[in-house]
N, C-alpha and C positions, 0 to 999 in steps of 0.2 A: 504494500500500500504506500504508496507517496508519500510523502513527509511533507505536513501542511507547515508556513510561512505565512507570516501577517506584516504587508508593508503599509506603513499608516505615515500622511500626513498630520499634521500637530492641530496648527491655530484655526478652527471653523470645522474641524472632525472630530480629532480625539479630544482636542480642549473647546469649549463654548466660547465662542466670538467676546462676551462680553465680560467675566467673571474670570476665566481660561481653569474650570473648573474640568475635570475628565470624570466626577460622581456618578452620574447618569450612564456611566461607560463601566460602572464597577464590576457590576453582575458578568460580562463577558470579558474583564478581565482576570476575576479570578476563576473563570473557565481555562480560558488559554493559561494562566499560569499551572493549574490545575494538570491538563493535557502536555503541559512543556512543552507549548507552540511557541516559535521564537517571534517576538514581536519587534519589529525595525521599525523603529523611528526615523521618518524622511520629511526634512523638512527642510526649509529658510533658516528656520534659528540655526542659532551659532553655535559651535561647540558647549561654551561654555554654561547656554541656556538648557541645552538638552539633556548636559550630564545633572544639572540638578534634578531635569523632572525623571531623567532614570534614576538619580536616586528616590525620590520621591514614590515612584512604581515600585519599587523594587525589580529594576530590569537589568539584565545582564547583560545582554544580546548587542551584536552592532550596532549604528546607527550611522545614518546619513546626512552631515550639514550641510547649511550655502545652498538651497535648491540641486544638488548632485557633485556639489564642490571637492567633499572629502570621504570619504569611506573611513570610520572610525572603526577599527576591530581590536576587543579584547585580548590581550598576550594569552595564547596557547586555547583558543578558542575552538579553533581549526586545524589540526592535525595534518590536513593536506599542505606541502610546501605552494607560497604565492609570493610574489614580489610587493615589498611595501616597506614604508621605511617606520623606522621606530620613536615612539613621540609617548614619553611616561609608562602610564601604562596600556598603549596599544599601539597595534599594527596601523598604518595611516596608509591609505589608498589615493592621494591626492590628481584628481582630474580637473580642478581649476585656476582658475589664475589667481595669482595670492593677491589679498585684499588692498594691499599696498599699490601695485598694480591698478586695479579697477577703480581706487579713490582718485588716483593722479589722472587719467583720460576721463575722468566723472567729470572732472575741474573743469579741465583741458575743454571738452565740446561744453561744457553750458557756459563757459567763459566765453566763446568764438562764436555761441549761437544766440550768444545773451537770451538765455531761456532762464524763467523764474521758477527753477527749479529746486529742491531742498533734500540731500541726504543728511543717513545717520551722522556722517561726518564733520556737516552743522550744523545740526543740534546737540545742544546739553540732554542730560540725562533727564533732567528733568523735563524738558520740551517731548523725548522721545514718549516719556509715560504717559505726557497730557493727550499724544496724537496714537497712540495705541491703547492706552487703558491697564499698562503695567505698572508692577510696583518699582520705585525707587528704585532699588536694586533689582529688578528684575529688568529694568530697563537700560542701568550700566552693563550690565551680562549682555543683552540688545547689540550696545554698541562694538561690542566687541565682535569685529567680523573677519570671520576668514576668508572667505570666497567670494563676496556678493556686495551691494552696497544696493541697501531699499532706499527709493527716496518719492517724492511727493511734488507733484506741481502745484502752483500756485496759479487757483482756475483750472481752466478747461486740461486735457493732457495735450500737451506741445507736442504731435506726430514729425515733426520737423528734431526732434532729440531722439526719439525712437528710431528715426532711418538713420541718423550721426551714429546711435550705440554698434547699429547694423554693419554700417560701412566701414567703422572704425575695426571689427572683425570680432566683435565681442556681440551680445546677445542681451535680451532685456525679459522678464518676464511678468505677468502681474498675477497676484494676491488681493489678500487685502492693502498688501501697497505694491506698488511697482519696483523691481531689482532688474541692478546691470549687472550682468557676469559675464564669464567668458563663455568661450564654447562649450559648456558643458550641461547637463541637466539632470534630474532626477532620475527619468528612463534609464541611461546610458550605468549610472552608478548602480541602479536597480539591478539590471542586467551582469554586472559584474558578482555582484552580490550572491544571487541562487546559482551563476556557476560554481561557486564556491560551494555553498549549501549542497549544488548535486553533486561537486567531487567529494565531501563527506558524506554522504547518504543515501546516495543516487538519484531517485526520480523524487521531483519535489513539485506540489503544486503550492503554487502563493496567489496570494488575494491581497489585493490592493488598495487600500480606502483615501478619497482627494474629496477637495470641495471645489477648488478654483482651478483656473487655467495654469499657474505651475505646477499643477501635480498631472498633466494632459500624459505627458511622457511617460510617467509613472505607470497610467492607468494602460499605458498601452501597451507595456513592458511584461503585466503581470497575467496567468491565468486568468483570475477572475476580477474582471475592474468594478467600486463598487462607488458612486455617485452619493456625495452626502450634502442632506437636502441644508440649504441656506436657514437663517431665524425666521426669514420672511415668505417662508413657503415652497420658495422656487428651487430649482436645480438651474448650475450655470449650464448657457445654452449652447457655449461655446464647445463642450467637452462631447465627442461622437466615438466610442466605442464599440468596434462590434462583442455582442454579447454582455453588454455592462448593465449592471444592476443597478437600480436609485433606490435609497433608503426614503421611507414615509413619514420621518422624523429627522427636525436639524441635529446638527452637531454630533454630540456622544450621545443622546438617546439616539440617534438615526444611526450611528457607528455600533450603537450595543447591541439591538434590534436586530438588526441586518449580518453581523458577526455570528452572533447566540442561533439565528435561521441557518449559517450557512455551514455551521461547526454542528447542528445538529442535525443537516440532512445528509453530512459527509459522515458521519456515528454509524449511521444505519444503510449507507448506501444506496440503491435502487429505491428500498422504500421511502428513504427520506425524500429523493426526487421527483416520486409521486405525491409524496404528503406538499409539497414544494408547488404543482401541477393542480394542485387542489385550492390551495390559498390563493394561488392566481385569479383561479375561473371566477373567486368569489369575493374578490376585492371588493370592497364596500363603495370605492371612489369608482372602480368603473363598474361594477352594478348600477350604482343611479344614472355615471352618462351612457349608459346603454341602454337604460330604460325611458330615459326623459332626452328631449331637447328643446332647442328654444328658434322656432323658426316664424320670421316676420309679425315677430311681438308677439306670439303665441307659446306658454310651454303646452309641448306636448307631449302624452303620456299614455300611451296604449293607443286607448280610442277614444282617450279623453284630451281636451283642449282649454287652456285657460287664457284668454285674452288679458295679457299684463296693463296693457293702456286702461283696462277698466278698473284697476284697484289703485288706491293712493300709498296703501300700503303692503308690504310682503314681512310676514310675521313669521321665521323658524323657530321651531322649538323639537325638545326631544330628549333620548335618552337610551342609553344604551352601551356594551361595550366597542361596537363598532360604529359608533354615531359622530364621531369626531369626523373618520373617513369620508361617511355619507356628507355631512357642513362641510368638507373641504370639494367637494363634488358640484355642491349645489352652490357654492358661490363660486366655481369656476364658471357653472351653467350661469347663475345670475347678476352675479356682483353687486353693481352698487346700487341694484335693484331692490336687495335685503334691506330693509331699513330698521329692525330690531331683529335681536335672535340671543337664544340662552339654551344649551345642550349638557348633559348631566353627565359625564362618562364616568369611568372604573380610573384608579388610581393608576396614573402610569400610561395612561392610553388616549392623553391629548396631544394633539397634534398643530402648528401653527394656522389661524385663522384671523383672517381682517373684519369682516362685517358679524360673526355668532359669535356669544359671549361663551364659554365653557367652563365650567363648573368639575372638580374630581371629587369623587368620592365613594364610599365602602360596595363591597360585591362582594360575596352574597348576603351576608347579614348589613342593612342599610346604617347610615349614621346619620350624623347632625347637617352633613354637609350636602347630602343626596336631599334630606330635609328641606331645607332653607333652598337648594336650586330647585324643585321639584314648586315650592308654594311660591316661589316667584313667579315661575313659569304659570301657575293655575292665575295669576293675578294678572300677567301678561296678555292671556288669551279670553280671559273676560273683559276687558277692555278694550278688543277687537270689535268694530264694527263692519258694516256692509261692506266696503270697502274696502275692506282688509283678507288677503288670501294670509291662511293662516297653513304652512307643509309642517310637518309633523314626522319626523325622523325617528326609526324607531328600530331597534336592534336587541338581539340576547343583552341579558344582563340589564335591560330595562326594569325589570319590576323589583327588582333590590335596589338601584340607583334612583328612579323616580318614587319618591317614598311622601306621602303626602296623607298620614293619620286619619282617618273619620272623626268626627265630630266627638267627644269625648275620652279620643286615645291617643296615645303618648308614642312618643317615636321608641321609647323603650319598652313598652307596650308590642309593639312592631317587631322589635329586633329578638325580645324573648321567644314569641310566638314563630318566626322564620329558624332559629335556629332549632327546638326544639321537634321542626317538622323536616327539616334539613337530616340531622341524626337520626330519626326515624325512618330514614328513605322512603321520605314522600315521595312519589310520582309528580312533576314538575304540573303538569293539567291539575292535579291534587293539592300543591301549595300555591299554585298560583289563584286557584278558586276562594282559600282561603285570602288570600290576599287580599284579592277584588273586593271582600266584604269587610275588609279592615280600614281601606283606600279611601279617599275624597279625591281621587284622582284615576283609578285603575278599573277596570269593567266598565269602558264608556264611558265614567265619569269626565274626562276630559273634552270630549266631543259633546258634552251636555253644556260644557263650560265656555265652547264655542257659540255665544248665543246668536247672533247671525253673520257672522265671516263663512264664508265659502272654507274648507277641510279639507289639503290632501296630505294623504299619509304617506309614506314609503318604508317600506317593511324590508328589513334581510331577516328570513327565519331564522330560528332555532330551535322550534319544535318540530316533530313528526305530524307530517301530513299539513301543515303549513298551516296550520286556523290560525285566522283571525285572532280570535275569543283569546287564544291561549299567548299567540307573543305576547311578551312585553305585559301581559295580565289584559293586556287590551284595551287601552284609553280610548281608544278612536271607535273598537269596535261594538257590536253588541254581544249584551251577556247572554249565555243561555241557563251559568249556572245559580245556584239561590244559596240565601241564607242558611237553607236547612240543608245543603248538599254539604257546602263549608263546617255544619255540626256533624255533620255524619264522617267529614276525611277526620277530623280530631278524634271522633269517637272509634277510627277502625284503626289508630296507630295509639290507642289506651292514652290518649293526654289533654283527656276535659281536666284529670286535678291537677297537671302540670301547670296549664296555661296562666297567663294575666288572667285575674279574674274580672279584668275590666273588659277585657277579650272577651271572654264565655258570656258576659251579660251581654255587649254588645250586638255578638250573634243572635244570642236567645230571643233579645229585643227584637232584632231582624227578622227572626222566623216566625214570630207573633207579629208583623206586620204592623212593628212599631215605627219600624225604620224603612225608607223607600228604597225597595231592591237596586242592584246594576239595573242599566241604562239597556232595554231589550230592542227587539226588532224595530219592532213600531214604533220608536221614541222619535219623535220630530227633528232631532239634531243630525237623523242620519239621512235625510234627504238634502243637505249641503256638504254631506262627506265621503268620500273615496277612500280606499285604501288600495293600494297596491306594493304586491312582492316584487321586491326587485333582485333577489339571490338566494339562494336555499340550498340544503345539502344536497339536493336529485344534482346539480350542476357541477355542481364539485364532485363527485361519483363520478360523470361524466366525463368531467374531465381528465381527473385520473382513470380511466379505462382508455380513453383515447389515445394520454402517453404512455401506457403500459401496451398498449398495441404495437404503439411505434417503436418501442425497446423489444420486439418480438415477443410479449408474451401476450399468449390468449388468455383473455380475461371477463369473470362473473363477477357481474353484483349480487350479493345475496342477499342483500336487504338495505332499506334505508331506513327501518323502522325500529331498529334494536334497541330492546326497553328490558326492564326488569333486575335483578339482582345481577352487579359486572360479574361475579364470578360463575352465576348460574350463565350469563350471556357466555362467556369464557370457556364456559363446558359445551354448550353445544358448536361455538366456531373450533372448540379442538377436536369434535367428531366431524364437521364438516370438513374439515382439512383430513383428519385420517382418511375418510370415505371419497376425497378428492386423490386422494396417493394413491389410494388400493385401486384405482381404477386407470392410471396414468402408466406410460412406457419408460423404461431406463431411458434419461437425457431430455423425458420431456418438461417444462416449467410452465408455470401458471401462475396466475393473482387473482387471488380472491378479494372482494370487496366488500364492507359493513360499514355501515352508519349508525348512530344515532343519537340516544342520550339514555346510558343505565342509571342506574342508583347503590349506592350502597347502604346499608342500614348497619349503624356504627355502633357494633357490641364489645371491640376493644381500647383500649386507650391508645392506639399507635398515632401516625400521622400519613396521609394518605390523598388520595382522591379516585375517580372511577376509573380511569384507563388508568391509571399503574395498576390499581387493586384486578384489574381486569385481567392485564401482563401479566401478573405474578401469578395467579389462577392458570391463567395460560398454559404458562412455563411448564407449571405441576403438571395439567393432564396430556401435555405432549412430551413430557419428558421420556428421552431416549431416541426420539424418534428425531432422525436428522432428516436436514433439508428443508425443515419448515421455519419461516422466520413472521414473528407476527411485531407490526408497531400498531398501536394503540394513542391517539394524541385526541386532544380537544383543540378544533382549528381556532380559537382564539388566544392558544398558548398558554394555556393554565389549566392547572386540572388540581382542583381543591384549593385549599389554604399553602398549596406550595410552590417553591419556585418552577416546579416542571410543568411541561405541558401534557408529559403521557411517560412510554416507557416501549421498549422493543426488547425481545425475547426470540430464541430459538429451541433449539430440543436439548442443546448442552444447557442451558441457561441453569436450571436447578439444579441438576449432577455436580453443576462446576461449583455452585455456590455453597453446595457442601463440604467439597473437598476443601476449600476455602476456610471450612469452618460455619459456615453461616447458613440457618435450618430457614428458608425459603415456607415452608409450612407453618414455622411459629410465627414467622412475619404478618403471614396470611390471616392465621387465624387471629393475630391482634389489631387488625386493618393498620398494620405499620407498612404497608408497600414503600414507603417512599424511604425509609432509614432502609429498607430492604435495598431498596437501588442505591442510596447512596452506599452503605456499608458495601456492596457488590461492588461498586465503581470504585472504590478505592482499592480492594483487596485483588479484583481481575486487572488491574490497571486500565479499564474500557470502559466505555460510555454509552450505557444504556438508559441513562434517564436522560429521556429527549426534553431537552431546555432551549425552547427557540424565542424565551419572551412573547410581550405584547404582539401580537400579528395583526394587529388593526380587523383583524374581520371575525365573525361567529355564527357556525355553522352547524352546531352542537359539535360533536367527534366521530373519528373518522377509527376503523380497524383494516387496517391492510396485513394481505394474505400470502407471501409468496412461497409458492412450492417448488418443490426438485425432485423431482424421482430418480434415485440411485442405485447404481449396480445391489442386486437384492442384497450381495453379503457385507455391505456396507449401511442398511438404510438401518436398522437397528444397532442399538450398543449393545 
């Protein structure tokens, strides 16, 4: 297997343009340290800025100053003999022209071109900190340059300096500022760089992370180039890569995000590249512009049409784990057309927006802050009149983020009663009925709260069979279920004495017909309202069978409906895989396909969620039997209260974790799946808890299947 490499630009990737913070980057860097992935720092900064922030990281590894000036390598790093001369304590690869050098012909043409130009050269320390935002000292370290010399026009940029840097036989590049150098660049030292890496190791694949036009070189030097998104939303337009990736998020959230996806579909191979094929088909940003457009003042939406010139105002609102994506969609579609908007998302899973206000907060048990966004939002859209198109964004993870009490109950009130039906492995249609009857906002209630603006919804499922009723608990749509349905899910999981007892009145109240049910068919707010799906897990299945065709394997869906206890689901996909072998030739391969959303019902103290606890069931009743490998993920990259998003397994998977020491069955039986993966990744040195972060989208989860039929005296241990 290749030997993965991580080549990272610094200022506007790894570190945040404004703070030069790398927090948001931590989660996937102590993955890669974890993995002993070498991570090369390539940047503009100067020697003496990069060794601090490797010390800082705790990085050992080369690095790159001057935009591709110097090659910095560690004494005795590299074992293979290479040419470079010796500077403290490393090997120096020097491909630029010394700083001394580039300051004197800096002079030279903006003295002869008399251009109002300004490098590091003059300015003080302190001027450098005011025009970049470093500290004091961070900004003498600035001035200390070896290869490069940034500097700054005063006004427009003088192209009449840039063809001088040209002619003069030196090169110029821009960033956040512009730098002259010689002929050298990042690409070029990159390139030198993994041939080294492949005379130590052989075949090496690296990935590359830029934000600006001098990391262009870089990006085109490396296997996979990967595009990191600006504060202000954009990707620079200048940077064309074939096969390159854009992160969904600036700086180090868009570096960690995109890192943490691509270190977890390389864990698991083939299937990670399907799980990959899947996230795609159901991006949340191109879900809405595939379903909506905007032609001659018209959006249009199906076979529905809404004349903009007729409204004064356009109201978003919404909520959801993938509701950020959809607001970044719908003000590409509308822009400054939006004239108020406020959207609730999950912690960790906001994304840069100019015209929707965004709000983070708790998933799955709700808080204070999903609270207060949720009862703004009910304020917002009652003050909606005729004139007002009010769209309604609405994604998994809505009905714990949009959290808006009933009339006499308490947000912890709320939070007691979701967790305690959570543990119980409620059935998601099961706690979310309870919900609706707890809400001032959920079962219609929101669409009731539209008193006469016009309503469109846009929906990415996350439940089976795509109801209405059931996403998000259903603000927009109609209830079918009742107060007395909501006493009967508490009564058949034994926790009427558990509950708030403010809860149990408030039901009881309801189902005596004290309190006015969800918002049903016939309620007059739904003849100004629409709902429409824009993405669901059928598409993503599709997807992934379409790229598993193209990898030559033939490929079934078995279901997109899989419900019930993970481990009981876990038992019948380990006889469908058996029953898929016993019927297969030596050499032939296949992929199975599953969706949906299990439960688990939480009788031990471990830590956990459904696709790992799924996995590790798995594991158990295929053990022995090679050539089947199953991953198991939740496509919005979480799966419970932990940092993974699922887990991948084969038929050694439990055998080996024994030998290891580690009983795979007591894990089980304590719903500890997730100490189970991690204590396994440590001890196998591999990486089976798939950790890909936030993925912007939710689709419930996904179980991929893939088989091998082996020579028979090989296919059993």
């Amino acid at each position: 297997m290749p030997k993965t490499i991580i080549i990272t630009d610094v200022d506007g990737t790894l570190l945040d343009a404004e703070r030069y913070s790398f927090a948001p980057a931590r989660p996937a860097l102590d993955l890669i340290r974890a993995r002993q992935i070498p991570l090369i720092l390539c940047s503009s900064k100067t020697r003496a800025e990069i060794e601090v922030l490797r010390e800082t990281l705790g990085n050992t590894h080369p690095f790159i100053s001057g935009n591709g000036g110097g090659v910095f390598i560690p004494r005795d790093y590299f074992t293979v003999p290479f040419d470079a001369e010796d500077f403290g304590d490393y090997r120096v690869i020097t491909l630029g022209t010394p700083y001394a050098e580039i300051r004197r012909r800096f002079v030279r043409l903006r003295d002869a071109l008399q251009v109002k130009v300004r490098g590091f050269g003059d300015m003080t320390a302190k001027e450098v900190a005011a025009l970049t935002g470093l500290s004091p000292a961070a900004a003498q370290r600035a001035r200390q340059r070896d290869f490069d010399e940034p500097f700054v026009f005063e006004g427009k940029p003088d192209v009449r300096f840039l063809h001088a840097i040209e002619a003069d036989g030196l090169s110029w590049t821009e960033g956040r500022l512009f730098h002259m150098l010689g002929r050298h660049d990042k690409g070029r030292a990159v390139h030198l760089l993994q041939a080294l890496y492949e005379q130590q190791y052989g075949a090496v694949e690296s990935i590359g992370l830029g934000d600006s036009l001098n990391d262009l070189a870089m990006l085109q030097a490396v296997d996979q180039a990967l595009l990191v998104m600006h504060d202000d939303g954009t990707h620079d337009s200048r940077i064309e890569v074939p096969g390159m990736m854009k992160t969904r998020l600036p700086g180090p959230a868009g570096w960690n995000e995109s890192v943490l996806r691509l270190l977890a579909a390389r864990s698991v191979g083939v299937p990670g590249e399907l799980f990959e094929a899947a996230l795609a088909a159901v991006d949340p940003y191109r879900a809405v512009l595939n379903a909506a457009r905007v032609v001659g003042g018209r959006l249009q939406l199906a076979d529905a049409g809404y004349d903009l010139a007729a409204f004064e105002r356009v109201l978003v609102v919404g909520g959801g784990k993938a509701t950020a994506r959809m607001a970044q969609a719908l003000e590409a579609l509308l822009g400054a057309r939006i004239t108020q908007g406020l959207v609730v998302v999950k912690y960790g899973h906001g994304v840069p927006l100019q015209y929707i206000e965004q709000v983070e907060a708790a998933h799955p048990v709700p808080d204070a802050a999903g609270e207060a966004g949720a009862l703004r939002m009910l304020d917002m859209v009652r003050a909606a009149d005729d004139k007002t198109l009010v769209i309604c964004l609405l994604s998994g993870g809505a009905s714990a983020l949009l959290v808006a009490p009933a009339e006499g109950l308490t947000l912890p009130d709320k939070q007691h009663a979701t967790d305690l039906l959570l543990r119980a492995g409620a059935a998601i249609g099961e706690l979310n009925a309870v919900r609706k009857h707890l809400s001032a906002l959920k079962g219609g209630r929101l669409a009731q709260a539209v008193v006469s603006a016009r309503l469109l919804t846009l929906l990415l499922s996350d439940v089976i069979g795509d109801k209405l009723d059931v996403i998000a608990s259903g603000p927009t749509a109609p209830d079918a279920s009742t107060f007395l349905y909501a006493l009967e899910v508490i009564a058949k999981y034994e926790l009427a004495d558990k509950m708030p007892p403010r809860v149990m009145a408030h039901l009881q109240q309801g189902a005596e017909e004290g309190i006015a049910e969800t918002a049903k068919a016939d309620d007059a707010c739904f003849a100004q309202t629409r709902n429409v799906v824009v993405g669901a897990l059928a598409l993503a299945l599709q997807a992934v069978a379409a790229r598993a065709r193209q990898l030559g394997l033939p490929t079934r869906i078995i279901s997109a409906e899989l419900q019930g206890e993970a481990r009981e689901a876990a038992q019948l996909l380990a006889q469908t895989a058996r029953d898929t072998l016993a019927g297969m030739q030596p050499g032939e391969q296949c992929c199975l396909l599953c969706g949906g959303e299990t439960t688990v019902t939480v009788r031990g103290k471990g830590l956990g969620g459904r696709n790992q606890e799924l996995a590790l069931a798995f594991a158990l009743a295929i053990e022995g039997l090679h050539g089947v490998t199953l991953l198991s993920a939740g496509t919005d990259g979480s799966d419970g209260p932990t940092e993974a998003g699922g887990a991948w397994v084969d038929g050694d998977t439990a055998a080996e974790a024994r030998a290891l020491g580690i009983d795979p069955q007591r894990y089980l039986d304590d719903n500890d799946s997730c100490h189970f993966f991690r204590r396994y990744d440590v001890a196998a040195a591999g990486q089976h808890h798939f950790i890909t972060g936030p993925t912007g989208t939710n689709v419930m989860d996904m179980q991929l299947i893939l088989i091998e039929k082996r020579n028979a005296g090989s296919q059993l241990s």
